[in-house]
C-alpha positions as CSV (number, residue, x, y, z in Angstrom):
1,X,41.2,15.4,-25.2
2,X,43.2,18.0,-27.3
3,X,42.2,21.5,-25.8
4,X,40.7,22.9,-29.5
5,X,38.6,19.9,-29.4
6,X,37.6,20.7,-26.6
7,X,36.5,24.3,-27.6
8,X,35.3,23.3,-31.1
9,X,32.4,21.0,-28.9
10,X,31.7,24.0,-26.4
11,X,31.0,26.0,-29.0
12,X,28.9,23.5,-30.5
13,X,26.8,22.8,-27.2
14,X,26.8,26.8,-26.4
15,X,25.0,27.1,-30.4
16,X,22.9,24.1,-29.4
17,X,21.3,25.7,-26.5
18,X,21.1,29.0,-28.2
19,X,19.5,28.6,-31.3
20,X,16.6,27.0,-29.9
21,X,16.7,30.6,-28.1
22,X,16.9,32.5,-31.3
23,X,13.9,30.8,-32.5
24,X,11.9,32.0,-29.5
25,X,12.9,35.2,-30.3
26,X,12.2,35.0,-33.5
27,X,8.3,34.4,-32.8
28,X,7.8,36.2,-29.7
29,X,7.3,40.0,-30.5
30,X,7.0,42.4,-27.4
31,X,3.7,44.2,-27.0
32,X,4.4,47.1,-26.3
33,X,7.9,48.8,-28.4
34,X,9.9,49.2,-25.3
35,X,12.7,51.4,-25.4
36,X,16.3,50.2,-25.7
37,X,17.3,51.8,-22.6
38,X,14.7,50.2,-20.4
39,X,15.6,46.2,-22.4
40,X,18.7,46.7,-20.5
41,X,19.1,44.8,-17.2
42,X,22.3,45.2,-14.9
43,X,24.0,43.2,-12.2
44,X,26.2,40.3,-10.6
45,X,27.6,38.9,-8.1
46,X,30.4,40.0,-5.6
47,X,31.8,36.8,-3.4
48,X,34.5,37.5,-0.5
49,X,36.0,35.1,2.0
50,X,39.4,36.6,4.0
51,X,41.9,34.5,6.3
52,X,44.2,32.2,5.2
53,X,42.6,31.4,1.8
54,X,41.7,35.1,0.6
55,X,38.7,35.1,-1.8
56,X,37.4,38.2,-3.8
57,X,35.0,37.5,-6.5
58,X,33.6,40.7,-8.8
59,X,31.5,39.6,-11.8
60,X,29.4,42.2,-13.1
61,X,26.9,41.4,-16.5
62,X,25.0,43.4,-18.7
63,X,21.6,41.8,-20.4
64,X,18.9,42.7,-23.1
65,X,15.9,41.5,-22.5
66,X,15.2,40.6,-25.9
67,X,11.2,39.4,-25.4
68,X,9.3,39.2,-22.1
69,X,11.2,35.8,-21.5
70,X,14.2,35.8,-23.3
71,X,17.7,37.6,-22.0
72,X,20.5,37.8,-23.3
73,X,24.1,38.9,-22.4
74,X,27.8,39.2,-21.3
75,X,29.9,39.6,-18.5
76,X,32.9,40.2,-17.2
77,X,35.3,38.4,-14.2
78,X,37.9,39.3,-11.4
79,X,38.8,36.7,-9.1
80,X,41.8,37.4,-7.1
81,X,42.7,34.1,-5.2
82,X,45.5,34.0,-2.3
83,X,46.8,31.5,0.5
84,X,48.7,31.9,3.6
85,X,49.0,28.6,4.8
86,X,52.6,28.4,5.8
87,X,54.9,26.8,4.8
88,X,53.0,27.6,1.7
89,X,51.9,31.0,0.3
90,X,50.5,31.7,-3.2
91,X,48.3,34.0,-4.7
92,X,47.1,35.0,-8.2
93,X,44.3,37.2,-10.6
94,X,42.2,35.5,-12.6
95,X,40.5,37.4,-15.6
96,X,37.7,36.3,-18.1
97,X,34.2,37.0,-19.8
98,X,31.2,35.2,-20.3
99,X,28.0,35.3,-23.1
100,X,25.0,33.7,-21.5
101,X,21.4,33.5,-21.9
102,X,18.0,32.8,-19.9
103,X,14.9,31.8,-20.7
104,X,11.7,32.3,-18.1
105,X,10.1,29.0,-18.5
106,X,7.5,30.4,-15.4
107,X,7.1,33.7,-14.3
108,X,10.2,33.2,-11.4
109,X,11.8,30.1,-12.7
110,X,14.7,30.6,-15.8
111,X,16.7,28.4,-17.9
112,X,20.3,29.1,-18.0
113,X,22.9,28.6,-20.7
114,X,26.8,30.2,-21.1
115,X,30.0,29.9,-22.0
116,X,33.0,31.6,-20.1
117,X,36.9,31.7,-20.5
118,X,39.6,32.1,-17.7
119,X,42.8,33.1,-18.1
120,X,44.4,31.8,-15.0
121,X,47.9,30.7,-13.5
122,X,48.0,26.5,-14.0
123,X,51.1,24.2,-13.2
124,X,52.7,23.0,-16.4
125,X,53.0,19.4,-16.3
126,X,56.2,19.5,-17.9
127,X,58.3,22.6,-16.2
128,X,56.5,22.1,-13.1
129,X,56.2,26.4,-13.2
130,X,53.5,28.4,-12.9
131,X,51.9,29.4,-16.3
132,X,49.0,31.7,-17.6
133,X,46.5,30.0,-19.7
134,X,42.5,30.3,-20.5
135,X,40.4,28.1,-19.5
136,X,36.4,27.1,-21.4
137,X,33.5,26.2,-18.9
138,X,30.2,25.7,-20.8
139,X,27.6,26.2,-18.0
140,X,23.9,24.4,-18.5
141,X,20.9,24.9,-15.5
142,X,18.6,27.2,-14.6
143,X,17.5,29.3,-11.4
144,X,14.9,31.3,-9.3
145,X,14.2,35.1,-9.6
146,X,12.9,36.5,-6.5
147,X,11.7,40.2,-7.3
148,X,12.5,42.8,-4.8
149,X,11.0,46.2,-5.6
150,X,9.3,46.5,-9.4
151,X,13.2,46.5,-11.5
152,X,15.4,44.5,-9.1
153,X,15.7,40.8,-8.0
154,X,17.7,38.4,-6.5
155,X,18.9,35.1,-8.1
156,X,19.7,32.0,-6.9
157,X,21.1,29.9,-10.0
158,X,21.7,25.9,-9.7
159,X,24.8,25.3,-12.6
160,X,26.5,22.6,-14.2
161,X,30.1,23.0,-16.0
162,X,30.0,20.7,-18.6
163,X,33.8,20.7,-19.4
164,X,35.2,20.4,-16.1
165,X,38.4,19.8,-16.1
166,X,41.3,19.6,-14.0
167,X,42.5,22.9,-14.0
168,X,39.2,24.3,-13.5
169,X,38.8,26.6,-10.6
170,X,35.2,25.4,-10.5
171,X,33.8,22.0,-9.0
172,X,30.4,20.7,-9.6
173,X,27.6,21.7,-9.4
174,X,28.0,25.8,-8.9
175,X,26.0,27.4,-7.3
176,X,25.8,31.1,-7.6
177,X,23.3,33.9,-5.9
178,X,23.9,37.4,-7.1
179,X,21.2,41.0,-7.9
180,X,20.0,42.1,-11.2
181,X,18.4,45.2,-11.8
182,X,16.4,47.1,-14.7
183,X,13.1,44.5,-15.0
């Protein structure tokens, strides 16, 4: 499938799940009028694995918590990927964002919806070199919140990359575990 196909339907699935959101939004109001400041939530993950395959994952995301239930946000990915493994040795940086949004069906338990692009070293099928290109993932699922303290949590989210494809660096399902704070 031609790659803007591709991204024309990820966009279209991304809408899908968020307009439904929107809605939400639209008729949930916040009791109280919270200020902007304290809407925001802040966190991420961090994954690291060293040895002969070298693994350093920073992906830090910035929410607002648009009603009681609903977030919304965008974040931001490092991955820096290397192997020793003689004869063979290869490394690269891998660079992207991501838009996402949750919905807390139950007080602990979230929906999760987002779209990310990659830009990431793949092996042209025609040169047979190394070239940079971005890759879509359109991730559908949801998670579990576990509050530590009254404005920080851990979450464990269960994900599924609905365009997975072969130069994806993911495989599914993902599973990612990572701190938020500013509840």
């Amino acid at each position: 499938m031609p790659i803007l196909k591709r991204n024309t339907i990820a966009i279209f699935l991304f809408l899908s799940f968020l307009i439904p959101c929107i809605t939400v939004m639209a008729q949930e109001r916040p009791q109280d009028k919270v200020p902007f400041g304290q809407r925001l939530i802040f966190g991420g993950n961090i994954g690291l694995q060293f040895g002969r395959y070298t693994f350093v994952d920073i992906s830090p995301l910035v929410g607002y918590k648009v009603t009681d239930q609903l977030i919304m946000g965008l974040g931001a990915t490092y991955i820096y990927y290397s192997v020793d493994d003689f004869p063979y040795k290869y490394s690269t940086n891998i660079f992207g964002g991501r838009a996402f949004s949750k919905y807390y069906l139950m007080e602990n338990l979230f929906a999760h919806v987002e779209y990310e692009i990659l830009n990431m070293e793949v092996l042209d099928d025609l040169t047979y070199k190394l070239v940079r290109t971005n890759i879509p993932s359109l991730f559908v699922g949801g998670g579990y919140r576990q509050m530590m303290g009254e404005r920080s949590a851990f979450e464990l989210l269960l994900l599924y990359n609905l365009m997975e494809e072969r130069n994806s660096p993911y495989q599914n399902p993902i599973i990612r575990a990572g701190f938020v704070f500013g509840f």
